[in-house]
MOPAC internal coordinates of N, CA, C and O (Angstrom, degrees):
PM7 1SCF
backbone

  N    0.0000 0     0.00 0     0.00 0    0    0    0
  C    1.4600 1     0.00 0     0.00 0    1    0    0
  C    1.5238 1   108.34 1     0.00 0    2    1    0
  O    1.2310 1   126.46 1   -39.56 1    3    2    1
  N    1.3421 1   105.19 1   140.44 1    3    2    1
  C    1.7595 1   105.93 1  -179.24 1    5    3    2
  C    1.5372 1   102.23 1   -99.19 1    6    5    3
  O    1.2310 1   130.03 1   -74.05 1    7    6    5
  N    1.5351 1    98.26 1   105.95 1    7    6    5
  C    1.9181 1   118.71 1   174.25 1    9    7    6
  C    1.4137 1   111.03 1   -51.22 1   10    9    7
  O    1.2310 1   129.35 1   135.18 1   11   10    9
  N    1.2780 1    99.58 1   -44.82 1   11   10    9
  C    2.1006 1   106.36 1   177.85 1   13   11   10
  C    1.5339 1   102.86 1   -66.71 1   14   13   11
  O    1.2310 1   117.61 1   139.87 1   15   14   13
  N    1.0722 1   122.15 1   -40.13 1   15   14   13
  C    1.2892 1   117.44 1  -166.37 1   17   15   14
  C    1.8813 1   108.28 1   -73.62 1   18   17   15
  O    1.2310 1   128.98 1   143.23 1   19   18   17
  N    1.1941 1   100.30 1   -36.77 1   19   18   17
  C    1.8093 1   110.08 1   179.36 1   21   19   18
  C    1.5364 1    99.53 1   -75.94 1   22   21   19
  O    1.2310 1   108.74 1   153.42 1   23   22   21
  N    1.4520 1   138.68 1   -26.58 1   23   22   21
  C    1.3004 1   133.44 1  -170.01 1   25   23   22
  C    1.4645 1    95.45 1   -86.63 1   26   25   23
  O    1.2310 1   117.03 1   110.42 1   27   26   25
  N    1.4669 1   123.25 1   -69.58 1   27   26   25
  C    1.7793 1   113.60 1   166.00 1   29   27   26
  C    1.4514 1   116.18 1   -23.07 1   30   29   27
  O    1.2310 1   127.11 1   126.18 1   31   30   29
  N    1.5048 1   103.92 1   -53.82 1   31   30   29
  C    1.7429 1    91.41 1  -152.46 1   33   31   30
  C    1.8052 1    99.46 1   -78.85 1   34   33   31
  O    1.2310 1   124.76 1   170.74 1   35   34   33
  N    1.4002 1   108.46 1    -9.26 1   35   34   33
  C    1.4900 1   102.64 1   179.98 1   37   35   34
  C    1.5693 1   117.48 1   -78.43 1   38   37   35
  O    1.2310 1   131.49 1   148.66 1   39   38   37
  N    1.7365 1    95.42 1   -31.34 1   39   38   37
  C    2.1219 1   100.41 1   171.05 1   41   39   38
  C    1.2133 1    81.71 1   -88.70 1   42   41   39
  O    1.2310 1    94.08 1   124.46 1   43   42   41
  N    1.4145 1   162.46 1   -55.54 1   43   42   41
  C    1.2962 1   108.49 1  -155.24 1   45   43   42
  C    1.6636 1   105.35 1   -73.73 1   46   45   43
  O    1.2310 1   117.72 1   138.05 1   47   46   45
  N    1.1863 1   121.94 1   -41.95 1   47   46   45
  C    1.6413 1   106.67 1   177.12 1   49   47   46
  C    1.7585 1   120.87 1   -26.09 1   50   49   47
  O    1.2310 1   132.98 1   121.62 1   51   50   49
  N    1.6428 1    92.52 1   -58.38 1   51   50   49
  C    1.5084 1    94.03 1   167.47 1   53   51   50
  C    1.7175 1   139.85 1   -22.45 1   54   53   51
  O    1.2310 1   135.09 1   100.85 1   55   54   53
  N    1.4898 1    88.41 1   -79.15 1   55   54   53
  C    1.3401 1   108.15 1   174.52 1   57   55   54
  C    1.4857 1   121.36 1   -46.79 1   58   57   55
  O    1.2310 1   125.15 1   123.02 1   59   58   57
  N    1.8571 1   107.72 1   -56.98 1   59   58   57
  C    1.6598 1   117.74 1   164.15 1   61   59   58
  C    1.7732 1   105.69 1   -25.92 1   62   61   59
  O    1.2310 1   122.25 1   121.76 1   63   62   61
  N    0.9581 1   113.30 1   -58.24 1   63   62   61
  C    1.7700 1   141.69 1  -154.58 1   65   63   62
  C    1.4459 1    86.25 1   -71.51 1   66   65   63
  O    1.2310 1   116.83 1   125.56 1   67   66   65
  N    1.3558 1   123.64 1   -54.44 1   67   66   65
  C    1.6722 1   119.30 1  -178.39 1   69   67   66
  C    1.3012 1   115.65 1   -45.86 1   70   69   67
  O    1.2310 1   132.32 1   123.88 1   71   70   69
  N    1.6309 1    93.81 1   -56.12 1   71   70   69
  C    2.0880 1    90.45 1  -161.34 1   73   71   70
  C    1.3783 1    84.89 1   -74.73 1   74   73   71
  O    1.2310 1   108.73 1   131.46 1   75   74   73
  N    1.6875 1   138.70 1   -48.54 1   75   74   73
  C    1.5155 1   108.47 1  -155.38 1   77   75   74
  C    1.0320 1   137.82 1   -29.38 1   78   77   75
  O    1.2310 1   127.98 1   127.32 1   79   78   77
  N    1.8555 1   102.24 1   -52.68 1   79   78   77
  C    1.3628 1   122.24 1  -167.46 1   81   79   78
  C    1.7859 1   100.88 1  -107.02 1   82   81   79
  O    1.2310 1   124.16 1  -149.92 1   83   82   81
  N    1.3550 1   109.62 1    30.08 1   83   82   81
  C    1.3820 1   112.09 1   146.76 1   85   83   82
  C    1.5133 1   128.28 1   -74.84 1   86   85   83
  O    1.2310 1   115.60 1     3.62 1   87   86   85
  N    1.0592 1   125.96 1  -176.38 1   87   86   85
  C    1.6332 1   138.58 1  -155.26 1   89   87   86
  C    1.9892 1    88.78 1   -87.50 1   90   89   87
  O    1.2310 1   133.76 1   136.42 1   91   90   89
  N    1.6584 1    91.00 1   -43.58 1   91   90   89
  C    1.4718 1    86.87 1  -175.57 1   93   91   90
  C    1.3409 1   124.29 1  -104.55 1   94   93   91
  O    1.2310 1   124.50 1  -158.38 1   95   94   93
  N    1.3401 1   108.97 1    21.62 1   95   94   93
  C    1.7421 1   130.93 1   166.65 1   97   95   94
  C    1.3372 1    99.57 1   -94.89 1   98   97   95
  O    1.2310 1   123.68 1    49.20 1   99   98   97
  N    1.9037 1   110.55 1  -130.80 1   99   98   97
  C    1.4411 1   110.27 1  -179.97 1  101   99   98
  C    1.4009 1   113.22 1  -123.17 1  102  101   99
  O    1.2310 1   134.75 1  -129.53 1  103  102  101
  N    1.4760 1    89.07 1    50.47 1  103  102  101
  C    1.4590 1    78.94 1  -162.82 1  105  103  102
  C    2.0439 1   101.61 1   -82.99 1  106  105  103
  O    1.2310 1   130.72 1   154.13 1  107  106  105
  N    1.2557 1    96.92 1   -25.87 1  107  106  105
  C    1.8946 1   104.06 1   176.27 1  109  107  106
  C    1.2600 1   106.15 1   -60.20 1  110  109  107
  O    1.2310 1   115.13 1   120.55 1  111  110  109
  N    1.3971 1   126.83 1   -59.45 1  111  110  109
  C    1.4344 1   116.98 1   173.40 1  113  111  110
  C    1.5108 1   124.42 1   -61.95 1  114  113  111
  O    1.2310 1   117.42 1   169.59 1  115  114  113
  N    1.4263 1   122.53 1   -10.41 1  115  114  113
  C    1.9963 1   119.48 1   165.12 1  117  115  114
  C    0.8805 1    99.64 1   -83.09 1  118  117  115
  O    1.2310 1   119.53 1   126.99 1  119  118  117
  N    1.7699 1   118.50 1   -53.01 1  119  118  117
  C    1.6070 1   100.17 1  -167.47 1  121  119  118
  C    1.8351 1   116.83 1   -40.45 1  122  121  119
  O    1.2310 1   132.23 1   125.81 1  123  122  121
  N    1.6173 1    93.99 1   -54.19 1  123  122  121
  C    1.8993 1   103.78 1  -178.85 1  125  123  122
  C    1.6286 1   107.05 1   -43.24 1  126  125  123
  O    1.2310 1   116.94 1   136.98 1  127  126  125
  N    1.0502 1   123.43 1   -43.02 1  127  126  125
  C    1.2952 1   128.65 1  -168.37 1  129  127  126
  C    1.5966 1   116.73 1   -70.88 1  130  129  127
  O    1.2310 1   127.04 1   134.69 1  131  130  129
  N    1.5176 1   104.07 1   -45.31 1  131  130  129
  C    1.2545 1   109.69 1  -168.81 1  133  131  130
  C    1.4939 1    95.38 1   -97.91 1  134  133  131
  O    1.2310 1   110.56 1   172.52 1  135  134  133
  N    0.9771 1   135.34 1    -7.48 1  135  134  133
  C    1.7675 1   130.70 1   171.59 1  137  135  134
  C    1.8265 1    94.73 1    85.07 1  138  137  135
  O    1.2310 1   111.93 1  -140.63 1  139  138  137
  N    0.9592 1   132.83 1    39.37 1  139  138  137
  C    1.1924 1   127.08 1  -174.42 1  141  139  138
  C    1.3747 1   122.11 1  -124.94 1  142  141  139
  O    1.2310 1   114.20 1   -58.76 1  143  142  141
  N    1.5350 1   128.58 1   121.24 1  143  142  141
  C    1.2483 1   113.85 1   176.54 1  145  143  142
  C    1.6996 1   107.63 1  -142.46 1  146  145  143
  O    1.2310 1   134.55 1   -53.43 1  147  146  145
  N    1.4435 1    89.46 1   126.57 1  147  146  145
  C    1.5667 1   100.11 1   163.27 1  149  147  146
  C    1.1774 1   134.02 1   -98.05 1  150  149  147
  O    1.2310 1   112.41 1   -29.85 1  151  150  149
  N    1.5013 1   131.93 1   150.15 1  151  150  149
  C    1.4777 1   129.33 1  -134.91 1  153  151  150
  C    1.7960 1    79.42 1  -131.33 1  154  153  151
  O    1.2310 1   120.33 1   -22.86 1  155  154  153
  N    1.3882 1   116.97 1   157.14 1  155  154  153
  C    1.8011 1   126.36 1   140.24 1  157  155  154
  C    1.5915 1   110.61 1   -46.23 1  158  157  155
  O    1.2310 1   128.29 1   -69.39 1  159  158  157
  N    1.7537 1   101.64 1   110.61 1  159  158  157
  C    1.3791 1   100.72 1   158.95 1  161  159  158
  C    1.4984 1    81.75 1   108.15 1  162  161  159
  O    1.2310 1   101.92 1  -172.98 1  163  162  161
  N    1.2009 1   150.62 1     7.02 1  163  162  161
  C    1.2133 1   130.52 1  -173.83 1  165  163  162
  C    1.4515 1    87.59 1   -98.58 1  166  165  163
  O    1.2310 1   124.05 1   -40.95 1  167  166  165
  N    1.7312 1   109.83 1   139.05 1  167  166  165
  C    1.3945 1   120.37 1   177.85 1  169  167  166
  C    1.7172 1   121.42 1   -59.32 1  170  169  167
  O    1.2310 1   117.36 1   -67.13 1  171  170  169
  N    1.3915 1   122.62 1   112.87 1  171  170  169
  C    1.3988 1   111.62 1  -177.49 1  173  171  170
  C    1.5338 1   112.54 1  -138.93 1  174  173  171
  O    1.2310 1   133.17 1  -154.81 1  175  174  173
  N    1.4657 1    92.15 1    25.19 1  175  174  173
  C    1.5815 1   106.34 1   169.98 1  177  175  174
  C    1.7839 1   102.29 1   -39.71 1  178  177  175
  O    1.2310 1   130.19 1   133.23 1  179  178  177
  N    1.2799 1    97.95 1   -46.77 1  179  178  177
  C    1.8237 1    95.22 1  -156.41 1  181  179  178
  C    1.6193 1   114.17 1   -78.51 1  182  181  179
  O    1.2310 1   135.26 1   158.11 1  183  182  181
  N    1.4568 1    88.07 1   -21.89 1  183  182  181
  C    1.3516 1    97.67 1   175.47 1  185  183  182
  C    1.5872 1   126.20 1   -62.43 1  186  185  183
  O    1.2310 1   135.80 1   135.02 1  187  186  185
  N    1.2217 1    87.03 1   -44.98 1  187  186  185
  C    1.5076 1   109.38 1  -163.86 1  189  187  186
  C    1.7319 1   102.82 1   -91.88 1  190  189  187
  O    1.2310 1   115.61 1   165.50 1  191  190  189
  N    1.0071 1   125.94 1   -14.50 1  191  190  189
  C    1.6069 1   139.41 1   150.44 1  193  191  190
  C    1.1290 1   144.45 1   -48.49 1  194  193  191
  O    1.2310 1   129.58 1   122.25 1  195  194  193
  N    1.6416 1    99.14 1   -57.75 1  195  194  193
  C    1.5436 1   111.61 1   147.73 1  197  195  194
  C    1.3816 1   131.52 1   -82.57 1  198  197  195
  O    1.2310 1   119.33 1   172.72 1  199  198  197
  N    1.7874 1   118.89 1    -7.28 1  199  198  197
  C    1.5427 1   105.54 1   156.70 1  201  199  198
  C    0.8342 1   122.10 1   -85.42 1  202  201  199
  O    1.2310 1   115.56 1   167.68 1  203  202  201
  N    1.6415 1   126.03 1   -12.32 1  203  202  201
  C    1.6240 1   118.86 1   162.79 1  205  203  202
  C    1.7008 1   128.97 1   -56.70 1  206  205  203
  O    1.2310 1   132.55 1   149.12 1  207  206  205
  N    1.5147 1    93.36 1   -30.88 1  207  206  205
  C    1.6244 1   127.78 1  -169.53 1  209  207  206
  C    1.9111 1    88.15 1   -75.78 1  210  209  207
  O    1.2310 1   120.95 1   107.89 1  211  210  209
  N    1.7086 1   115.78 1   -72.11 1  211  210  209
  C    1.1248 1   102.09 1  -173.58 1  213  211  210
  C    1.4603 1   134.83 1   -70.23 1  214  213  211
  O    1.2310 1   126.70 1  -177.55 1  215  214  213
  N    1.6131 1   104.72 1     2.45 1  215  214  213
  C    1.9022 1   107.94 1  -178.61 1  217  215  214
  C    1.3039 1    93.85 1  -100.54 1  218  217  215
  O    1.2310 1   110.06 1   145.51 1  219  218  217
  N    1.4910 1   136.26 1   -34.49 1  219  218  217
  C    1.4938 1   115.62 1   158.15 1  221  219  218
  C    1.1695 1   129.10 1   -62.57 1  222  221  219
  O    1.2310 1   112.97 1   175.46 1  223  222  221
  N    1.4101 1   130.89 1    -4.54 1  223  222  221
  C    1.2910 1   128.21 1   178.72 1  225  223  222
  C    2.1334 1    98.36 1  -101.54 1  226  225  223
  O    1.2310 1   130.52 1   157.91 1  227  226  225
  N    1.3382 1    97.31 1   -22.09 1  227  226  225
  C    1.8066 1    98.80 1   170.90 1  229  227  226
  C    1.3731 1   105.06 1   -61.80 1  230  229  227
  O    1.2310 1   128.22 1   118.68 1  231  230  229
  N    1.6824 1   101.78 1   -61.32 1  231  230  229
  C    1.6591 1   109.13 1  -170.81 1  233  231  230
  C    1.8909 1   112.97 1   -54.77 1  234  233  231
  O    1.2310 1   122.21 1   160.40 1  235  234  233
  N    1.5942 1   113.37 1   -19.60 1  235  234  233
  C    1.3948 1   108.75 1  -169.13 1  237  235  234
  C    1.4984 1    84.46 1   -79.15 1  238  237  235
  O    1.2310 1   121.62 1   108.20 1  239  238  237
  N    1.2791 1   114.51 1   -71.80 1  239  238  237
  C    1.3708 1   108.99 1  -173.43 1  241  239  238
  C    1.8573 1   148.29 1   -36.69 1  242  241  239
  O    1.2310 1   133.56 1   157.71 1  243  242  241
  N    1.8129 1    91.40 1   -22.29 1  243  242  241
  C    1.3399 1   105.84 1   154.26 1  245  243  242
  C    1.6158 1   118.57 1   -88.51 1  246  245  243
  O    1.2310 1   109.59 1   157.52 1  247  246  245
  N    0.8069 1   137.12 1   -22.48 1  247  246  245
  C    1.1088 1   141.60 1   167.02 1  249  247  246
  C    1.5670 1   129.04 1   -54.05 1  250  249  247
  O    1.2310 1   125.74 1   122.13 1  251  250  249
  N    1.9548 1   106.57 1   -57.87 1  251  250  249
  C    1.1317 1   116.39 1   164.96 1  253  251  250
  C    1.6503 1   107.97 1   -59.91 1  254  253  251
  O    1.2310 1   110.96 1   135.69 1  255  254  253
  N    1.1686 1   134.61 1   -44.31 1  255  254  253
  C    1.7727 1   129.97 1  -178.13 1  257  255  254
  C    1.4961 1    91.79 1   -80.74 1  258  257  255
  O    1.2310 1   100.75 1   145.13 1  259  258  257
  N    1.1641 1   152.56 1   -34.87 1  259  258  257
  C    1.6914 1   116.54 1   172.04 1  261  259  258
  C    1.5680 1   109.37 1   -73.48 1  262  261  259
  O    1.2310 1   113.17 1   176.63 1  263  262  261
  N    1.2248 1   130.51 1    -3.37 1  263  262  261
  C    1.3275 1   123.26 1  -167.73 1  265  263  262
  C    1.5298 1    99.28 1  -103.72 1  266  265  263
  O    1.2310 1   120.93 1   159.33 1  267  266  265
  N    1.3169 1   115.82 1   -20.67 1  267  266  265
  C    1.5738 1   111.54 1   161.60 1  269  267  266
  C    1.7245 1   101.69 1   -97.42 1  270  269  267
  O    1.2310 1   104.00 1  -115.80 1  271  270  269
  N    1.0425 1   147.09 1    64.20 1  271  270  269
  C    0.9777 1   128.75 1   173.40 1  273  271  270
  C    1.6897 1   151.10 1    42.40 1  274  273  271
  O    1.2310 1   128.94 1  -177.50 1  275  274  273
  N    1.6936 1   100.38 1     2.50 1  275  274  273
  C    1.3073 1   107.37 1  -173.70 1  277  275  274
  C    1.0747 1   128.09 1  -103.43 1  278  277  275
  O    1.2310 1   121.21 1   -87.56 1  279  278  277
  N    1.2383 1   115.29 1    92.44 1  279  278  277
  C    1.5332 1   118.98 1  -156.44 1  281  279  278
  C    1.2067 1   104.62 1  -111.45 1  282  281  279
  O    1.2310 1   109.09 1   159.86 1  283  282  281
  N    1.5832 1   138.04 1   -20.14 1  283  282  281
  C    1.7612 1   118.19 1   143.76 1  285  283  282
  C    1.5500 1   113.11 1   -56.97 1  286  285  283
  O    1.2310 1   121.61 1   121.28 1  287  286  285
  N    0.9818 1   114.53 1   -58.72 1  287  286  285
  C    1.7131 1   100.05 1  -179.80 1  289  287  286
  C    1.3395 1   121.28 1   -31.82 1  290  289  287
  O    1.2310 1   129.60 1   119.72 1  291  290  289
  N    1.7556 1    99.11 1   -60.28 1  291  290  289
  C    1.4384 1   104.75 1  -177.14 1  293  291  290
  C    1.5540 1   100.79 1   -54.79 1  294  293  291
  O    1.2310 1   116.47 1   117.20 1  295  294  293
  N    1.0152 1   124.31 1   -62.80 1  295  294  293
  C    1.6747 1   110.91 1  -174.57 1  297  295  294
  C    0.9581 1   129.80 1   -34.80 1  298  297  295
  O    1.2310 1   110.69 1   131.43 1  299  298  297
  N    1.6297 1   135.12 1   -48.57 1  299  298  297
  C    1.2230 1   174.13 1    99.32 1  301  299  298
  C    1.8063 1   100.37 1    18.52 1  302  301  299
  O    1.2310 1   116.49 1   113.77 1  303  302  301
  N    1.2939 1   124.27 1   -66.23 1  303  302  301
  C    1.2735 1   120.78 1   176.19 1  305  303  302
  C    1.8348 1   117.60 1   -63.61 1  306  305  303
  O    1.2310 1   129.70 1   146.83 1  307  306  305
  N    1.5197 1    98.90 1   -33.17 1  307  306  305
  C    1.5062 1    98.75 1  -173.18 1  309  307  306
  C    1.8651 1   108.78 1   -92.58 1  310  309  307
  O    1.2310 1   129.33 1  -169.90 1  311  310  309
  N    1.2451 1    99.63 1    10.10 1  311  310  309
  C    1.5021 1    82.41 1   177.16 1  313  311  310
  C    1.9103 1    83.02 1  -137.65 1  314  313  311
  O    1.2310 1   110.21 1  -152.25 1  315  314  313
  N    0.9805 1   136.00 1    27.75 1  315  314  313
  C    1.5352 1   155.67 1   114.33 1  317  315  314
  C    1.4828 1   110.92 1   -30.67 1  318  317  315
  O    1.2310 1   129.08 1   126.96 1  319  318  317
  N    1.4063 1   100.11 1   -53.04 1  319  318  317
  C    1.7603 1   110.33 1  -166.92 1  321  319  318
  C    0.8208 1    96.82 1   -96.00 1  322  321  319
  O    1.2310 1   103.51 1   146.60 1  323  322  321
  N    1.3116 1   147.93 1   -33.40 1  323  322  321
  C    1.4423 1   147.86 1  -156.72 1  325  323  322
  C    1.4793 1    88.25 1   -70.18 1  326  325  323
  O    1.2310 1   116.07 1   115.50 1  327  326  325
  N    1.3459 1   125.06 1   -64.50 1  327  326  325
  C    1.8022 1   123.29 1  -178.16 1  329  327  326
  C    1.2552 1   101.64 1   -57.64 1  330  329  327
  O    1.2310 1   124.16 1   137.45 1  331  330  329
  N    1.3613 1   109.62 1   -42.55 1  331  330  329
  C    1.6165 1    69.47 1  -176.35 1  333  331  330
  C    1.1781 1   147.63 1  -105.54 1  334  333  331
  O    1.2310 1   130.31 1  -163.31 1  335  334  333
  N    1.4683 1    97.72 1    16.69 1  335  334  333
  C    1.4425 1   124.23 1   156.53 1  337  335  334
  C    1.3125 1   124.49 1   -69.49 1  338  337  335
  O    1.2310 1   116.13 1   146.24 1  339  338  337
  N    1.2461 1   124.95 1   -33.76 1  339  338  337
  C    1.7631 1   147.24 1   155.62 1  341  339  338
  C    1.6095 1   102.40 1   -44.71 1  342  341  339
  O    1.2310 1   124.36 1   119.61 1  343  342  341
  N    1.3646 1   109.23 1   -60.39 1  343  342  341
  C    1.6754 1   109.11 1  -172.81 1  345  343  342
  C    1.3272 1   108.52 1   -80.73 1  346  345  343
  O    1.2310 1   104.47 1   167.61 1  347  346  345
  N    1.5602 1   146.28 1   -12.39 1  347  346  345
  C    0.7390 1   139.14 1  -171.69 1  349  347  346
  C    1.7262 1    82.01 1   -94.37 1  350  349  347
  O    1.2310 1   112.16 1   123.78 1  351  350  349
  N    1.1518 1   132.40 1   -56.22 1  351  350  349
  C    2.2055 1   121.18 1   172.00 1  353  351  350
  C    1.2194 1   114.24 1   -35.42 1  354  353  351
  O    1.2310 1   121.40 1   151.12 1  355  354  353
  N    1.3130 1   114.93 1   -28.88 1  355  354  353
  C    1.4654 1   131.33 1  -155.50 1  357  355  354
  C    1.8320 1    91.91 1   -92.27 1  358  357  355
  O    1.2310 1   112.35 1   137.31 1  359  358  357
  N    0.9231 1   132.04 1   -42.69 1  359  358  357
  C    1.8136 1   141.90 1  -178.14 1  361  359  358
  C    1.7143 1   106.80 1   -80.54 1  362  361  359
  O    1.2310 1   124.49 1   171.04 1  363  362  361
  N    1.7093 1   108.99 1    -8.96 1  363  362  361
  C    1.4813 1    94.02 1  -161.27 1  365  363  362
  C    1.5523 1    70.17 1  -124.66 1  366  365  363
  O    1.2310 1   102.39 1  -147.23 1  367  366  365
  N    1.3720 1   149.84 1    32.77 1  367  366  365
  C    1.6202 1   151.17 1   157.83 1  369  367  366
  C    1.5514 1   102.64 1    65.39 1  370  369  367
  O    1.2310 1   119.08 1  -162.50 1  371  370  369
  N    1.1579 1   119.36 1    17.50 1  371  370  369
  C    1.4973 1   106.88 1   163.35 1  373  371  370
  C    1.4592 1   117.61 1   -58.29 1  374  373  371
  O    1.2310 1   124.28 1   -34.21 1  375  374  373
  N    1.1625 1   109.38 1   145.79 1  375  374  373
  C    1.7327 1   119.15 1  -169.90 1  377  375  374
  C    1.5079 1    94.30 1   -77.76 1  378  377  375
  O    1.2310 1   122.13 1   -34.09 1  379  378  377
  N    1.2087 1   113.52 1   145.91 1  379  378  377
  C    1.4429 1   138.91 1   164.03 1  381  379  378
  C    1.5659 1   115.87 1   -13.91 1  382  381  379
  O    1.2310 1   129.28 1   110.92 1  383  382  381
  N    1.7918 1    99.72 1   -69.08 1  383  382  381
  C    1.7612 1    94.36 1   162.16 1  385  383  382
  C    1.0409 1   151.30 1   -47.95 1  386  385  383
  O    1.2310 1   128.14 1   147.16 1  387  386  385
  N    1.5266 1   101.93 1   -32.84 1  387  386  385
  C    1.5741 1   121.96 1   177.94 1  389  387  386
  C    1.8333 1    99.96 1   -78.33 1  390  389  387
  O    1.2310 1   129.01 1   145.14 1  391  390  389
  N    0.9646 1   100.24 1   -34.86 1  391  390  389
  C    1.7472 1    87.85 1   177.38 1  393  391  390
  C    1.3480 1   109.59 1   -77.98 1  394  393  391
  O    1.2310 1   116.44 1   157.89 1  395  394  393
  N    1.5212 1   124.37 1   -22.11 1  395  394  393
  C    1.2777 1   112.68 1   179.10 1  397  395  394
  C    1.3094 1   107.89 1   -84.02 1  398  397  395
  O    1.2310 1   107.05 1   159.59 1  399  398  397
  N    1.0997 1   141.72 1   -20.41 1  399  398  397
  C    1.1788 1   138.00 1  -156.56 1  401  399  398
  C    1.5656 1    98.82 1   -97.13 1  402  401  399
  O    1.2310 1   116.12 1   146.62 1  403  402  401
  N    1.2051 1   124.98 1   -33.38 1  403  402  401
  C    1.7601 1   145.78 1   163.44 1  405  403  402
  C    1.5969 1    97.74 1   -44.51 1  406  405  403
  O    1.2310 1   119.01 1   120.30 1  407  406  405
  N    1.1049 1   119.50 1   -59.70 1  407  406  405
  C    1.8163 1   137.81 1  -159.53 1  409  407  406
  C    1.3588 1    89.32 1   -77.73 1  410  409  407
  O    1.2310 1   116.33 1   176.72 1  411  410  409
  N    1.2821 1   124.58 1    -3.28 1  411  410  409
  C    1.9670 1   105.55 1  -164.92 1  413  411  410
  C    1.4464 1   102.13 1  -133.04 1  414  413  411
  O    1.2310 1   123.40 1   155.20 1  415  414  413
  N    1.4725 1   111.09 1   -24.80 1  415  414  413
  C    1.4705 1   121.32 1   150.24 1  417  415  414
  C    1.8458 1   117.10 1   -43.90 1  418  417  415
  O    1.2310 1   128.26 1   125.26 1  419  418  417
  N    1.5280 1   101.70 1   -54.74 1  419  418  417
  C    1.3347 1   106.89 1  -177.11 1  421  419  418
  C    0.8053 1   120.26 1   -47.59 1  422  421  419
  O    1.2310 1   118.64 1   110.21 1  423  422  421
  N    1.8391 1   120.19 1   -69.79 1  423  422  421
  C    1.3855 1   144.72 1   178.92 1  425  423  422
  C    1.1212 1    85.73 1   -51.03 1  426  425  423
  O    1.2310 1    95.17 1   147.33 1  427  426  425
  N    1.5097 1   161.00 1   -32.67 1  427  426  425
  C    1.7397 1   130.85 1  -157.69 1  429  427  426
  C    1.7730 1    91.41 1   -97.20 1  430  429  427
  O    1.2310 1   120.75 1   154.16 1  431  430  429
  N    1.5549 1   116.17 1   -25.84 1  431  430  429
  C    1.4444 1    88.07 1   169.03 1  433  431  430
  C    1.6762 1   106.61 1   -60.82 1  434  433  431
  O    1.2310 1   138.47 1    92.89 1  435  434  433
  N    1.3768 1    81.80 1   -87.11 1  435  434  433
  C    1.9868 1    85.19 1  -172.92 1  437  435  434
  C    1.0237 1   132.15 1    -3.62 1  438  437  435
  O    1.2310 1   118.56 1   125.69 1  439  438  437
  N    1.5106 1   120.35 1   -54.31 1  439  438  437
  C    1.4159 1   129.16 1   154.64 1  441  439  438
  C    1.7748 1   125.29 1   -34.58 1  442  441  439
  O    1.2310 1   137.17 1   128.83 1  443  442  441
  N    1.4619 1    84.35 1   -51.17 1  443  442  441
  C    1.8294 1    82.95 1   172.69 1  445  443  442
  C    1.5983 1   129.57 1   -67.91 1  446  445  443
  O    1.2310 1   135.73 1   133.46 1  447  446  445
  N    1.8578 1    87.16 1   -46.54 1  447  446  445
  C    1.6489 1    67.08 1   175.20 1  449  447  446
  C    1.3298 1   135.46 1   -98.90 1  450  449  447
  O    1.2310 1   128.31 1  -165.64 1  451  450  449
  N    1.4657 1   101.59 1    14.36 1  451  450  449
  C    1.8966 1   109.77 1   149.99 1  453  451  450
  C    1.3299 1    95.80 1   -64.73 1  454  453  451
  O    1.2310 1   111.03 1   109.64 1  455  454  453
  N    1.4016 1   134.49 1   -70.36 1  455  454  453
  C    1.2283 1   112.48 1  -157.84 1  457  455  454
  C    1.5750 1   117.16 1   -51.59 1  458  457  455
  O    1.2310 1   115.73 1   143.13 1  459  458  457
  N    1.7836 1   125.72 1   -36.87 1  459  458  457
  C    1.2228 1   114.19 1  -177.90 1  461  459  458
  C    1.6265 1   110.85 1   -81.69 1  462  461  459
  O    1.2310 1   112.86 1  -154.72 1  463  462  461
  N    0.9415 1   131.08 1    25.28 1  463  462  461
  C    1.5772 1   130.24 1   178.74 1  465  463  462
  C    1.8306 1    87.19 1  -112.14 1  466  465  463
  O    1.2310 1   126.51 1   139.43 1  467  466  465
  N    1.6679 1   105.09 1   -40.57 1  467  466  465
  C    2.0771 1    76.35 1   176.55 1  469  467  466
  C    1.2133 1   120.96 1   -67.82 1  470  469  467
  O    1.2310 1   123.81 1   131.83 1  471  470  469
  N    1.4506 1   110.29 1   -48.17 1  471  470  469
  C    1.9322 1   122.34 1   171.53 1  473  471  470
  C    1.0623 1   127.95 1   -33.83 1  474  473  471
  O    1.2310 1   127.68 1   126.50 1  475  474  473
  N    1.4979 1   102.83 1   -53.50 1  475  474  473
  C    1.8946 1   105.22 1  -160.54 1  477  475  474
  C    1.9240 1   103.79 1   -82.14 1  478  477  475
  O    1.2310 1   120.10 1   180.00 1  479  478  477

């Protein structure tokens, strides 16, 4: 497995993940969707803890399937989650946008760190 390649694709996942759900990404149109608004100072230690925790455990997992060669699976598994991460927005009444914008977040990780496992 290429370690540089899972550490890239996890900061670039990051960053992707920053601007999305920035002011000048989408993050105005999820909030509307999902009824959600966060203020300065609102606690997101936990939040922001476990997506570090779960995009290194994305990036391990793409990493180990490009390093064996399985790159339908891997596709296949990450857009697996992608639904069912959508239907699980979809059970908790998030509006349409906010799940799409959730589903397109994903795919832009995934995307990345396939792309940094071919590069690095």
């Amino acid at each position: 497995m290429d370690w540089l390649g899972v550490v890239v694709g996890v900061i670039a996942a990051f960053v992707a993940g920053w601007f999305w759900y920035s002011p000048k990404g989408f993050y105005p149109a999820w909030s509307a969707s999902a009824k959600v608004q966060h203020a300065p100072g609102d606690p997101m230690g936990a939040a922001f803890g476990s997506l570090v925790v779960g995009l290194v455990l994305y990036g391990l997992f793409v990493g180990v399937m490009m390093a064996r060669g399985l790159c339908g699976p891997l596709v296949l598994g990450i857009v697996a989650f992608i639904v069912m991460s959508y239907s699980n927005n979809a059970f908790k009444k998030l509006g349409p946008v906010s799940r799409l914008v959730d589903a397109g977040s994903w795919a832009v990780s995934g995307g990345l760190m396939i792309l940094a496992q071919r590069l690095i």
